[in-house]
C-alpha atoms as a printed R data frame, in Angstrom:
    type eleno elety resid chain resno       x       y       z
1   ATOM     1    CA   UNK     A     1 117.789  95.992 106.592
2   ATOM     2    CA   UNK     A     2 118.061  93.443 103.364
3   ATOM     3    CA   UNK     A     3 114.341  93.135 103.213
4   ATOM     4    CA   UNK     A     4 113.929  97.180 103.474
5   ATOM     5    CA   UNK     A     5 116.254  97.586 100.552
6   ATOM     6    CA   UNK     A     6 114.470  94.930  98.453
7   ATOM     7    CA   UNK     A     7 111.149  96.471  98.849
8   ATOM     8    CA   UNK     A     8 112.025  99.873  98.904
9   ATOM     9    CA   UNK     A     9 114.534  99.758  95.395
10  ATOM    10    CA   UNK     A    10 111.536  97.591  93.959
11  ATOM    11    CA   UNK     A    11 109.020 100.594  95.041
12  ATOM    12    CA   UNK     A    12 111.451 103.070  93.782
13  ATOM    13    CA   UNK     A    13 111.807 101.571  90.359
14  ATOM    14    CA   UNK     A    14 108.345 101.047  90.000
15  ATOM    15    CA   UNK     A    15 107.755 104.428  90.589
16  ATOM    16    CA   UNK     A    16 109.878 105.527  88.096
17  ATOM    17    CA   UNK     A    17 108.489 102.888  85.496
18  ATOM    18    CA   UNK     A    18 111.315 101.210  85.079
19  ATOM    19    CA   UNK     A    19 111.958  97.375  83.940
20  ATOM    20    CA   UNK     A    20 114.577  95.728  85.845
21  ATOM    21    CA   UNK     A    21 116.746  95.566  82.374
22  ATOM    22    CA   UNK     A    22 116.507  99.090  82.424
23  ATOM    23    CA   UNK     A    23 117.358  99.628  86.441
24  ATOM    24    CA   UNK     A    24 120.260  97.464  85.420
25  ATOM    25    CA   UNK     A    25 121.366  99.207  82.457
26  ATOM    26    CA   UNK     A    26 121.179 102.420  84.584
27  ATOM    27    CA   UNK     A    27 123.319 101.206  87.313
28  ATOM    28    CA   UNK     A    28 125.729  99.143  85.779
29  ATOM    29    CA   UNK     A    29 124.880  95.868  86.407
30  ATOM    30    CA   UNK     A    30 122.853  92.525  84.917
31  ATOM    31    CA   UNK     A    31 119.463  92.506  85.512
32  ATOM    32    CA   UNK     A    32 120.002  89.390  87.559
33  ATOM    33    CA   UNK     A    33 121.600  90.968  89.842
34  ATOM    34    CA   UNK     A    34 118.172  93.744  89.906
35  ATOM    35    CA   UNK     A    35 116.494  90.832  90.389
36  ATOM    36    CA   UNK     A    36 118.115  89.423  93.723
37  ATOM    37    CA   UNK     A    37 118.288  92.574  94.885
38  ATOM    38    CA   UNK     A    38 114.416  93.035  94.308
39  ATOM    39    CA   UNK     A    39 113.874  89.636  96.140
40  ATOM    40    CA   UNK     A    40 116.309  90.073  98.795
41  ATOM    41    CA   UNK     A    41 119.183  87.061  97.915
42  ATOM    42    CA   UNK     A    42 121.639  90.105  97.617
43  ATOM    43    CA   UNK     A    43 122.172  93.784  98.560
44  ATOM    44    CA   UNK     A    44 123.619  96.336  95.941
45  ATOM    45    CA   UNK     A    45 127.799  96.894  96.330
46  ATOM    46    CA   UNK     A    46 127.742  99.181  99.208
47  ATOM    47    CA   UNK     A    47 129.921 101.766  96.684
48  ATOM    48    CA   UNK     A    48 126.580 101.685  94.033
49  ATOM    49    CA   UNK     A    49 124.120 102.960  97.372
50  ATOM    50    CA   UNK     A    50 124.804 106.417  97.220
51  ATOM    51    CA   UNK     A    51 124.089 106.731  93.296
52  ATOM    52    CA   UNK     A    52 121.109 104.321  93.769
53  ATOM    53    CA   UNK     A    53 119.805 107.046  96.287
54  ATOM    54    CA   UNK     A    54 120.910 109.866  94.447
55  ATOM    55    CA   UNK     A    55 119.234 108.856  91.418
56  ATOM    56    CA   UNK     A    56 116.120 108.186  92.978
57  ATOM    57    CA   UNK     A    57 115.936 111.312  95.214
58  ATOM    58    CA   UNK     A    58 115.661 109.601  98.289
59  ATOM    59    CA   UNK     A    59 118.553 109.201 101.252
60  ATOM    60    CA   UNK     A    60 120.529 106.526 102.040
61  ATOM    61    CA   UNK     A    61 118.619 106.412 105.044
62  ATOM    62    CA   UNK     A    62 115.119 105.976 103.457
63  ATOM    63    CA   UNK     A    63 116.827 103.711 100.867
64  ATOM    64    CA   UNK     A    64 118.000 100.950 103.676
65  ATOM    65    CA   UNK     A    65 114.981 101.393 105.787
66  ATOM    66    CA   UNK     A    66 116.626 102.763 108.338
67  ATOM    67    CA   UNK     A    67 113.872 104.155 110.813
68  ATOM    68    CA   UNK     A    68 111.413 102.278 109.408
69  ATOM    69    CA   UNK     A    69 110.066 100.950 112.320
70  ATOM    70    CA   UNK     A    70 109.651 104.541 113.600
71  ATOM    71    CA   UNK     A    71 107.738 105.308 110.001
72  ATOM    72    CA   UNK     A    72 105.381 102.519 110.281
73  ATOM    73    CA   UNK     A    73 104.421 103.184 113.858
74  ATOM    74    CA   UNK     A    74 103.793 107.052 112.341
75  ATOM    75    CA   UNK     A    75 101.185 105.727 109.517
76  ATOM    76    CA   UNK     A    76  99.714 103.511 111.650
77  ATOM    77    CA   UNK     A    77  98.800 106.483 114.177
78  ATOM    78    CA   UNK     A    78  97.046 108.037 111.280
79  ATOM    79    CA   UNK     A    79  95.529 104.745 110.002
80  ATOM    80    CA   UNK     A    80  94.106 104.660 113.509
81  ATOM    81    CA   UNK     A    81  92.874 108.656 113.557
82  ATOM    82    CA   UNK     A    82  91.263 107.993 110.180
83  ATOM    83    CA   UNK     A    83  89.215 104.832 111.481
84  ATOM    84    CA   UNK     A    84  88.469 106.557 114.485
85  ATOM    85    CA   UNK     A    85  86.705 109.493 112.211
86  ATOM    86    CA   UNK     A    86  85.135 107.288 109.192
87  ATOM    87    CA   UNK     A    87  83.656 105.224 112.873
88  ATOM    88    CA   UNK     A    88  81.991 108.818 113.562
89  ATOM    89    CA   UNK     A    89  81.004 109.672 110.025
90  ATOM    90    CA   UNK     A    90  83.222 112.487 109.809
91  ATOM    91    CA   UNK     A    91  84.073 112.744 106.485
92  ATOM    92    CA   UNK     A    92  85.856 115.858 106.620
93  ATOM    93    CA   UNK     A    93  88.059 114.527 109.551
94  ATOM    94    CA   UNK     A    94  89.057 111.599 107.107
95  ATOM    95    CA   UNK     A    95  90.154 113.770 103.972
96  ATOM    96    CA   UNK     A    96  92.122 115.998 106.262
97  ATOM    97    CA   UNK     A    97  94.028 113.105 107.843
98  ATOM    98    CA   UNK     A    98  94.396 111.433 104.459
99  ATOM    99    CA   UNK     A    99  96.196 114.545 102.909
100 ATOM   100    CA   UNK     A   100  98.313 115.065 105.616
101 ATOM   101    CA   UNK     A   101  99.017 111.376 105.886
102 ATOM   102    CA   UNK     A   102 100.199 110.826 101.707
103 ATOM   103    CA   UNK     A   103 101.811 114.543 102.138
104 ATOM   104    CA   UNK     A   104 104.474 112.784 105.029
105 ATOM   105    CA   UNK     A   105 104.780 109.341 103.219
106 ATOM   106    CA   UNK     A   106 104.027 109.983  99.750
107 ATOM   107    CA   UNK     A   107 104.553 106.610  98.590
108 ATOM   108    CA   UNK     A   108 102.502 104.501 101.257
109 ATOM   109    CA   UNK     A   109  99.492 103.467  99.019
110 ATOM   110    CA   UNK     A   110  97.825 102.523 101.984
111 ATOM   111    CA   UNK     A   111  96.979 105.957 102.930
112 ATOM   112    CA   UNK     A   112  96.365 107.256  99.064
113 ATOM   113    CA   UNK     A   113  93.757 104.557  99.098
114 ATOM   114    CA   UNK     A   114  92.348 105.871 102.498
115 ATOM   115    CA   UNK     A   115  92.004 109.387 100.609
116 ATOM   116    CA   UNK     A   116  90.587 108.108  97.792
117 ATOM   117    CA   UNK     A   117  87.733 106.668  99.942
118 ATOM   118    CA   UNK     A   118  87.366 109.746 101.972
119 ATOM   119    CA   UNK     A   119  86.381 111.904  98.862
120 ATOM   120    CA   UNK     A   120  84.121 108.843  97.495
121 ATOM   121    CA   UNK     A   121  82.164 108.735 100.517
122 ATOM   122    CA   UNK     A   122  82.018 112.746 101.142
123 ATOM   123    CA   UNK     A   123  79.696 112.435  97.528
124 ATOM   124    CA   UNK     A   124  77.285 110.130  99.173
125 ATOM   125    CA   UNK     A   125  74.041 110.898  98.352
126 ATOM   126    CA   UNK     A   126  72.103 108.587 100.842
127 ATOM   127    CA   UNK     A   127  74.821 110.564 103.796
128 ATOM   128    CA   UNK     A   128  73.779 113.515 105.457
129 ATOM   129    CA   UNK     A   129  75.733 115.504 103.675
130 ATOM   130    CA   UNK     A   130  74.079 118.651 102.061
131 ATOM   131    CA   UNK     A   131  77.033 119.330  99.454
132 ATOM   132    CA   UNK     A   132  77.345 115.543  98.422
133 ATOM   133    CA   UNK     A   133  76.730 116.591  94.495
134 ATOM   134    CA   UNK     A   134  79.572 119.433  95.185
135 ATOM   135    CA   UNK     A   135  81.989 116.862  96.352
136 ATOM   136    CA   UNK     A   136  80.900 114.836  93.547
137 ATOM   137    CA   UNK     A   137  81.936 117.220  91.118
138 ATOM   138    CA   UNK     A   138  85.026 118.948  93.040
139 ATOM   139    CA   UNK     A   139  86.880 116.038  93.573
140 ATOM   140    CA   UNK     A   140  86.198 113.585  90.506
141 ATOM   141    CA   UNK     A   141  89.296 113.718  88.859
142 ATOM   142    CA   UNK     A   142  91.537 113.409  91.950
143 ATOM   143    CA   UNK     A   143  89.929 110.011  93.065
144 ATOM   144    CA   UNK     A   144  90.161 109.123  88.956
145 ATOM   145    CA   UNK     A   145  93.699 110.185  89.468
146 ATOM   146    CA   UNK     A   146  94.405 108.639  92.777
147 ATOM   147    CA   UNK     A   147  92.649 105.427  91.496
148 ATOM   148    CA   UNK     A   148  95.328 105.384  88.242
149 ATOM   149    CA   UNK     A   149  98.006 106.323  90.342
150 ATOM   150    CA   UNK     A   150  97.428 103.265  93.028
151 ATOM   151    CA   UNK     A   151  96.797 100.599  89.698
152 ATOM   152    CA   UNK     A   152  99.863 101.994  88.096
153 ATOM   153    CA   UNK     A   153 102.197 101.704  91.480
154 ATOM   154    CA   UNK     A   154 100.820  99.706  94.178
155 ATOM   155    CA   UNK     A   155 102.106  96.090  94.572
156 ATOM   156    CA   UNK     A   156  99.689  95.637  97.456
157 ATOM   157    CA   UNK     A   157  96.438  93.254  95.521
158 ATOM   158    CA   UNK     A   158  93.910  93.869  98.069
159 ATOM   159    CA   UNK     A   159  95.137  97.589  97.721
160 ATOM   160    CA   UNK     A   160  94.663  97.283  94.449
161 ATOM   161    CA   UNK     A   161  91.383  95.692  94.130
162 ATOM   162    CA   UNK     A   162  89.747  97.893  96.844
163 ATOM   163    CA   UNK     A   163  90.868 101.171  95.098
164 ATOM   164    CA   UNK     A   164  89.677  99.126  91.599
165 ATOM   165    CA   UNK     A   165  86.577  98.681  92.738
166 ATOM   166    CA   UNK     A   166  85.980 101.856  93.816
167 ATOM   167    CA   UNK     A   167  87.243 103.870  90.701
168 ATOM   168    CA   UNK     A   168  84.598 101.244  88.881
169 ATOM   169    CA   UNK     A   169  81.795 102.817  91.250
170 ATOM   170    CA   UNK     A   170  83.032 106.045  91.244
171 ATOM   171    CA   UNK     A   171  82.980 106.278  87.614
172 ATOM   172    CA   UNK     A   172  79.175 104.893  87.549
173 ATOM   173    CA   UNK     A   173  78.052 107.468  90.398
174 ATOM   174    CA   UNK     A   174  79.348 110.382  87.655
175 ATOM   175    CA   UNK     A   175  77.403 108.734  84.776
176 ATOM   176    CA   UNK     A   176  80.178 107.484  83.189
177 ATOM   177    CA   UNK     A   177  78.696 103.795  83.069
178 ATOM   178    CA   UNK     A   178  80.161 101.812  80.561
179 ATOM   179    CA   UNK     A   179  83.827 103.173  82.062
180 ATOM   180    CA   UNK     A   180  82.736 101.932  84.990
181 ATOM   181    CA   UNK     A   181  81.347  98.775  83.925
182 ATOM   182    CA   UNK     A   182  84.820  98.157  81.754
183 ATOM   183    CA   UNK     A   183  86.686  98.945  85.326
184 ATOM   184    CA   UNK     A   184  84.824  96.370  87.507
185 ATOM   185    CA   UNK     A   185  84.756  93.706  85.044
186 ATOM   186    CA   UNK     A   186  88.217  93.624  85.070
187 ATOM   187    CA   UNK     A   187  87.369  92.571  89.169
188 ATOM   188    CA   UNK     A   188  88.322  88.675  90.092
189 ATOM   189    CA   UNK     A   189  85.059  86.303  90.360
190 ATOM   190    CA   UNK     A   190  84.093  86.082  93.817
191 ATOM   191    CA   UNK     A   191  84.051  82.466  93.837
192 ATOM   192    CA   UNK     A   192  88.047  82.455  93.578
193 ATOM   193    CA   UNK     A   193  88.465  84.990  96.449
194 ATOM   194    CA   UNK     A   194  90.515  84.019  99.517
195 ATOM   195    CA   UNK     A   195  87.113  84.146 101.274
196 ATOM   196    CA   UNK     A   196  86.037  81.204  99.290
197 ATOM   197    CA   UNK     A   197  88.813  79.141  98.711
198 ATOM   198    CA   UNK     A   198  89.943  79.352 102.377
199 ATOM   199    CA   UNK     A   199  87.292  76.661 102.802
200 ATOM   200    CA   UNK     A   200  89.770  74.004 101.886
201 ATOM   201    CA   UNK     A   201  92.797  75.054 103.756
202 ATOM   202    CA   UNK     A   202  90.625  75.253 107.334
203 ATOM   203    CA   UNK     A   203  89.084  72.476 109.505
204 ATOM   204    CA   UNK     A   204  87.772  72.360 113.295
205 ATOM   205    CA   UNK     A   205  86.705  75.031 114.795
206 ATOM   206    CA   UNK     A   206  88.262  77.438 112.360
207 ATOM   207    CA   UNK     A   207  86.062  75.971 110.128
208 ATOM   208    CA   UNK     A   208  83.011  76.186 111.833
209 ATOM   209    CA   UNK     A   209  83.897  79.683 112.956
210 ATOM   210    CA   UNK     A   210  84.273  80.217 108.864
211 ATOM   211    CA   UNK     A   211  80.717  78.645 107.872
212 ATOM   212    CA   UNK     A   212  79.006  80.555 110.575
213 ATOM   213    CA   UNK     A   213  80.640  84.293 109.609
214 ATOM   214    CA   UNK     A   214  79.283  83.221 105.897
215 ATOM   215    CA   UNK     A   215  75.599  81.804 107.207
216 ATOM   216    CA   UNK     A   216  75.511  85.468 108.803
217 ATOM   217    CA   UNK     A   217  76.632  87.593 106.158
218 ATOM   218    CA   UNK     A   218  74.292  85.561 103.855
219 ATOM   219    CA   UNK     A   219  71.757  86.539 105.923
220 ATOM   220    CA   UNK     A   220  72.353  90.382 105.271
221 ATOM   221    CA   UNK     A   221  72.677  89.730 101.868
222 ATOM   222    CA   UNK     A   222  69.425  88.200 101.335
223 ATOM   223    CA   UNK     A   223  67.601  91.147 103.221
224 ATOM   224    CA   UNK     A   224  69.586  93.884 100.681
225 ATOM   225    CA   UNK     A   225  69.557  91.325  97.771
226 ATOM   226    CA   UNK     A   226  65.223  91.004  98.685
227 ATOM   227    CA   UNK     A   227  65.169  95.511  98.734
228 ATOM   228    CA   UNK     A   228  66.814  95.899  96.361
229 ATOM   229    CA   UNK     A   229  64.615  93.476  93.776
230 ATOM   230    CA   UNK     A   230  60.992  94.911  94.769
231 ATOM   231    CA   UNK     A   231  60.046  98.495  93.177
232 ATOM   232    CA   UNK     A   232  59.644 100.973  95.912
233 ATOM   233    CA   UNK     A   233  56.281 101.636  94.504
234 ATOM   234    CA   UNK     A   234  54.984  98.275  94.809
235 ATOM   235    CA   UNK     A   235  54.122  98.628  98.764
236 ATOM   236    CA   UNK     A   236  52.757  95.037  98.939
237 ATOM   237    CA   UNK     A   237  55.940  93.680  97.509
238 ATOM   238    CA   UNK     A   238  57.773  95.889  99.690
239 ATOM   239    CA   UNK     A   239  56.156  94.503 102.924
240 ATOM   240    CA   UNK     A   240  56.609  90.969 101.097
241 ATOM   241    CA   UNK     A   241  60.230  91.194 101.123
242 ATOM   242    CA   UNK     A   242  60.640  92.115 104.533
243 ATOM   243    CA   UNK     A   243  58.387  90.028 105.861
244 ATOM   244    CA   UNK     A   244  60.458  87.166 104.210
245 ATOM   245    CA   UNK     A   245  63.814  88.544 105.065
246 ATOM   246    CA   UNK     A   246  62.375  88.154 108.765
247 ATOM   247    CA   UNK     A   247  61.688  84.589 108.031
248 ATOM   248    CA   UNK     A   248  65.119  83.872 106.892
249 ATOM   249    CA   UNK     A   249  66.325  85.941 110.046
250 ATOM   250    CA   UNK     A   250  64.309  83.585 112.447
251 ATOM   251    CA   UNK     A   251  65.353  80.608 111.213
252 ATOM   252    CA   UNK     A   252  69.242  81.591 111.678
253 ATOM   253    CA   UNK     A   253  69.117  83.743 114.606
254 ATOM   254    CA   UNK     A   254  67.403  83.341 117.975
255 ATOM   255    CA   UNK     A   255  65.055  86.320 118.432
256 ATOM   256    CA   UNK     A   256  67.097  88.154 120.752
257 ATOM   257    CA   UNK     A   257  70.417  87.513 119.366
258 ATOM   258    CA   UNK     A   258  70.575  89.754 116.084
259 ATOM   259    CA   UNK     A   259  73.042  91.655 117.272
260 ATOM   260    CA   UNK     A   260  74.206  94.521 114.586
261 ATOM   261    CA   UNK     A   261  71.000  93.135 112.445
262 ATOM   262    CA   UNK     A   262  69.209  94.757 115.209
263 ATOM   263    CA   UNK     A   263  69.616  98.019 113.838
264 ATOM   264    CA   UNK     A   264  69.654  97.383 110.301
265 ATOM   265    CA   UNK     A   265  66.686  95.871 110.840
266 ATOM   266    CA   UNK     A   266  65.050  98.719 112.673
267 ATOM   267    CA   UNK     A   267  65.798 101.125 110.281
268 ATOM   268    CA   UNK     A   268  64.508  99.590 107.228
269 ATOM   269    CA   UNK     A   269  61.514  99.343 109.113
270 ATOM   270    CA   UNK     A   270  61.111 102.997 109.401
271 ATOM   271    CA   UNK     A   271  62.546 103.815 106.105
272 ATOM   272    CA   UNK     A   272  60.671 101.084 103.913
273 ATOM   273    CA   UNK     A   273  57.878  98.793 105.457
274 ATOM   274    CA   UNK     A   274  55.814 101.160 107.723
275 ATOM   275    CA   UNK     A   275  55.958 103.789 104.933
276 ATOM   276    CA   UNK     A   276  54.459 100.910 102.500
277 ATOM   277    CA   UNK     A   277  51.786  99.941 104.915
278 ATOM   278    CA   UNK     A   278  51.151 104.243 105.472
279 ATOM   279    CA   UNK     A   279  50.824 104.319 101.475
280 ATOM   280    CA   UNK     A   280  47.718 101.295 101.284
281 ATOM   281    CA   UNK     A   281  45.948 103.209 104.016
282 ATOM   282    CA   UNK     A   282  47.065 100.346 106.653
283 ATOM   283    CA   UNK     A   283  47.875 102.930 109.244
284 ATOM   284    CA   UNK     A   284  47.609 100.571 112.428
285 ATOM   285    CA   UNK     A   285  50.182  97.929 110.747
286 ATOM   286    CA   UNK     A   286  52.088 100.631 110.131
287 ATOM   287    CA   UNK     A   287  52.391 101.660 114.194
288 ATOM   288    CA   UNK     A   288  52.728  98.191 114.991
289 ATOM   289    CA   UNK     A   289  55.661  97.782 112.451
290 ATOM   290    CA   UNK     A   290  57.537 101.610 113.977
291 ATOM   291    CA   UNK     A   291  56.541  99.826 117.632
292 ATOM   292    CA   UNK     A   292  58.543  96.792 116.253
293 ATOM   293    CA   UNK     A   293  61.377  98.900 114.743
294 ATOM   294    CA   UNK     A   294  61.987 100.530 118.250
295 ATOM   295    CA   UNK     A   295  62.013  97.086 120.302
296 ATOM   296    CA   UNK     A   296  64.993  96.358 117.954
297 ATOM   297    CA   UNK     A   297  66.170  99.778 118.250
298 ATOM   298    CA   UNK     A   298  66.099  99.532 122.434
299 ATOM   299    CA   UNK     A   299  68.122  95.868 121.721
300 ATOM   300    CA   UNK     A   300  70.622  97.628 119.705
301 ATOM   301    CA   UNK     A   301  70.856 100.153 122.778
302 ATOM   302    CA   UNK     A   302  71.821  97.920 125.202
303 ATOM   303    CA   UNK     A   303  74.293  95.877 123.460
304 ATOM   304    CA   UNK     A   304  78.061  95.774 123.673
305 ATOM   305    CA   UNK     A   305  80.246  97.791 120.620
306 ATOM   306    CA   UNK     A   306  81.951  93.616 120.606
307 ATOM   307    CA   UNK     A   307  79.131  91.089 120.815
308 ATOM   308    CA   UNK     A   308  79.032  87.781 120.383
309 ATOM   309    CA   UNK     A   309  76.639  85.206 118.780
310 ATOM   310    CA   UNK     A   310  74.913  82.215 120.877
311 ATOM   311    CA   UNK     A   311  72.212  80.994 118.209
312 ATOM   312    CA   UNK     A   312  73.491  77.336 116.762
313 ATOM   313    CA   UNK     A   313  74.155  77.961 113.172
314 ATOM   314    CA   UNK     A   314  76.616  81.352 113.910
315 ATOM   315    CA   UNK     A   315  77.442  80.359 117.660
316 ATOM   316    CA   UNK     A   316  80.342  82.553 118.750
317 ATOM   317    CA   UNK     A   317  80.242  85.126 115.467
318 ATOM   318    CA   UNK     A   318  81.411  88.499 116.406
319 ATOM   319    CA   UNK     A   319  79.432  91.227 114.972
320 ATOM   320    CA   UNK     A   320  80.903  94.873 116.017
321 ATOM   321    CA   UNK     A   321  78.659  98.063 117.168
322 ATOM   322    CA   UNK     A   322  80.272 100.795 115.229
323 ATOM   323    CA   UNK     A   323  80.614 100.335 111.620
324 ATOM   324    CA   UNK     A   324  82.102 102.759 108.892
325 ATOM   325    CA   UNK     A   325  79.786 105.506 107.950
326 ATOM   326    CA   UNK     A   326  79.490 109.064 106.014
327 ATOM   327    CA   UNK     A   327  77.114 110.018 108.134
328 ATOM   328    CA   UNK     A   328  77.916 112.468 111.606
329 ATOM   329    CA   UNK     A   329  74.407 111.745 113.073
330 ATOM   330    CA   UNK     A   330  74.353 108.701 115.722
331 ATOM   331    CA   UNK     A   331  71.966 105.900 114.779
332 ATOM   332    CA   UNK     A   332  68.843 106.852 116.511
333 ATOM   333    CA   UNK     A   333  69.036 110.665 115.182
334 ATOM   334    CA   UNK     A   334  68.784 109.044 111.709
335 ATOM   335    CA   UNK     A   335  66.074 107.121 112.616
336 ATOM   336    CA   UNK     A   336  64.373 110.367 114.527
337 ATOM   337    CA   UNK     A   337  65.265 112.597 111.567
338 ATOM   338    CA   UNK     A   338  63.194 109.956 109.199
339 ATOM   339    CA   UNK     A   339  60.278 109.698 111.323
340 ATOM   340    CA   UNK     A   340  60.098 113.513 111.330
341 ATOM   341    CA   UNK     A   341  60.443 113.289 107.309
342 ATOM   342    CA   UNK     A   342  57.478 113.887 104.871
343 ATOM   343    CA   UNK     A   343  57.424 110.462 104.485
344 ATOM   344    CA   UNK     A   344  55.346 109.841 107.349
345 ATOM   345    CA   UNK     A   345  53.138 113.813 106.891
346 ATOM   346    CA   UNK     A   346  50.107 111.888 105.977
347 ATOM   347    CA   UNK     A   347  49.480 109.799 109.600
348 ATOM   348    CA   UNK     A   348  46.089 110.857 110.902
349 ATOM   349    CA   UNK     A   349  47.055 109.869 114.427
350 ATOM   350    CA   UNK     A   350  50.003 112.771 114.913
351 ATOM   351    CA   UNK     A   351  50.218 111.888 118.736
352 ATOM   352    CA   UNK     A   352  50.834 108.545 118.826
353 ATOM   353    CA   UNK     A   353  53.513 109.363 115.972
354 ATOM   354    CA   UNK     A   354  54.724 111.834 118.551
355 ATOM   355    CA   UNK     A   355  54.969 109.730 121.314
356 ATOM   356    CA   UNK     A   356  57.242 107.076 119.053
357 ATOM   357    CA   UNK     A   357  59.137 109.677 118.274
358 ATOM   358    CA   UNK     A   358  60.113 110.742 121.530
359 ATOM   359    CA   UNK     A   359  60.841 106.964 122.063
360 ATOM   360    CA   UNK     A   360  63.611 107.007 119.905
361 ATOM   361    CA   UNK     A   361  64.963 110.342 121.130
362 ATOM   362    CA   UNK     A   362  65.592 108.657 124.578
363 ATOM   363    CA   UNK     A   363  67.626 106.440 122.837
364 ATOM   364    CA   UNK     A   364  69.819 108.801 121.273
């Protein structure tokens, strides 16, 4: 109960925005003794509770944590509903959730930053969401606000630094780019993350396990990093990158152990490089590239939602089927839904784009 008092008189009086000399001055006492309450060497006299809980609005029983274990086990059921729906790419699910979650627990910043997320990603543009500039504009200001509200309260860093990063974006998706710039670089270098400077705390096979997640994620790095440089317009460059980002993928990963790459793979393929080899006339490299996109697309099929790695350099990585998404549609309808795009209304040979179509669709 000492350690729910400390962290829930510290959370209260940050709330309020109040020093610890002016807690103490409040209730009567030095701000050392603030201070050992705040890190848990000493409780409050047990007379000084009830005006500690009066003054703060909250009851004795929220103020010693009593039924805290019943609390927690309540947020983390709606944690778990709101993963469940951001899984399925329903957006609307998640803000729902998220309000009724920081409605019942107004001061868990853990759900305030799973609301703040919700409306980001509801004003995705690349999402299939119709109304994406509409959420955009309706619900600016509350992530602005929700943002402020987390950096002005939360004690939790990676809290912190998610919902930082975000308002940063957010504020460059609205225009607002030198707020947003001014917002991110206020962001920790990556190289003194935890996720770097783990390295030297690790050794064994936690430290092989550590080397092979990062020779992985490099991996997907390089292939956004390599799209992300070429102009769109530039369809030799385009087919360039990709066909070195397959390089890089053959020389880490055995052919048929890609795992969630599989997919990523695949739809790039549909959504960049066949398009690029439609646009210089190359229509039979471009079939041969959609043929290639739906081998990986039947791999991704068939494997497990957990999978794990065999090739040497990431042996025994785990790479996970579902992934976080703003999108409702299941993998293979987005794939379907681009192939039946304008992008591909100039191929001369409509059956054989039909039949790949109706490929995919069995996967769906």
């Amino acid at each position: 109960m000492t350690i729910h008092l400390s962290e829930n008189f510290k959370r209260l009086r940050r709330d309020y925005d109040l020093t610890q000399e002016q807690a103490a001055e409040i209730f009567g006492v030095s701000p050392q003794a603030v201070s050992r309450w705040e890190c848990g060497a000493s409780c409050p006299d047990i007379t000084l509770l009830p005006i500690i809980a009066d003054y703060f609005n909250v009851s004795m029983e929220e103020l010693l944590g009593v039924g805290e274990a019943r609390k927690n086990q309540q947020i983390a059921e709606i944690l778990e509903s709101f993963q469940d729906a951001i899984n399925h790419g329903r957006v609307y699910d998640c803000i729902r959730i998220a309000r009724a979650g920081v409605h019942d627990f107004p001061n868990n910043y853990a759900l305030w930053n799973k609301l703040m997320y919700a409306l980001f990603i509801s004003a995705d543009s690349s999402a299939n969401i119709p109304e994406w500039k509409d959420n955009q504009e309706k619900y600016s200001e509350e992530i602005i606000d929700i943002g402020n509200k987390i950096l002005t309260h939360c004690t939790d860093d990676d809290i912190r630094l998610e919902a930082k990063a975000r308002l940063g974006c957010h504020y460059c998706e609205i225009g607002e780019i030198e707020k947003g710039r001014a917002v991110i670089e206020t962001l920790p270098s990556k190289y003194f993350s935890r996720e770097e400077q783990i390295r030297w705390a690790i050794s064994g096979e936690e430290e092989k396990r550590y080397y092979g997640k990062k020779i992985g994620g490099l991996c997907c790095e390089m292939l956004m990093a390599l799209i992300s440089y070429v102009d769109p317009d530039d369809h030799k460059a385009v087919i360039a990158a990709f066909d070195s980002a397959e390089k890089i993928f053959r020389v880490i990963y055995n052919e048929d152990d890609y795992g969630d790459n599989f997919y990523d793979l695949a739809v790039w393929f549909v959504c960049m490089k066949a398009p690029a080899y439609l646009n210089l006339g190359r229509e039979e490299e471009m079939f041969t590239c959609l043929e290639k996109a739906l081998d990986y697309s039947k791999c991704y099929s068939k494997m497990p939602d957990i999978y794990e790695h065999t090739s040497p350099f990431i042996d025994g990585l785990i790479s996970f089927k579902t992934y976080e998404r703003a999108d409702s549609r299941s993998e293979m309808e987005i794939i379907v839904d681009d192939l039946s795009s304008e992008i591909y209304e100039g191929v001369s040979d409509k059956e054989r784009l039909a039949r790949l179509i109706e490929a995919f669709e069995e996967l769906v």
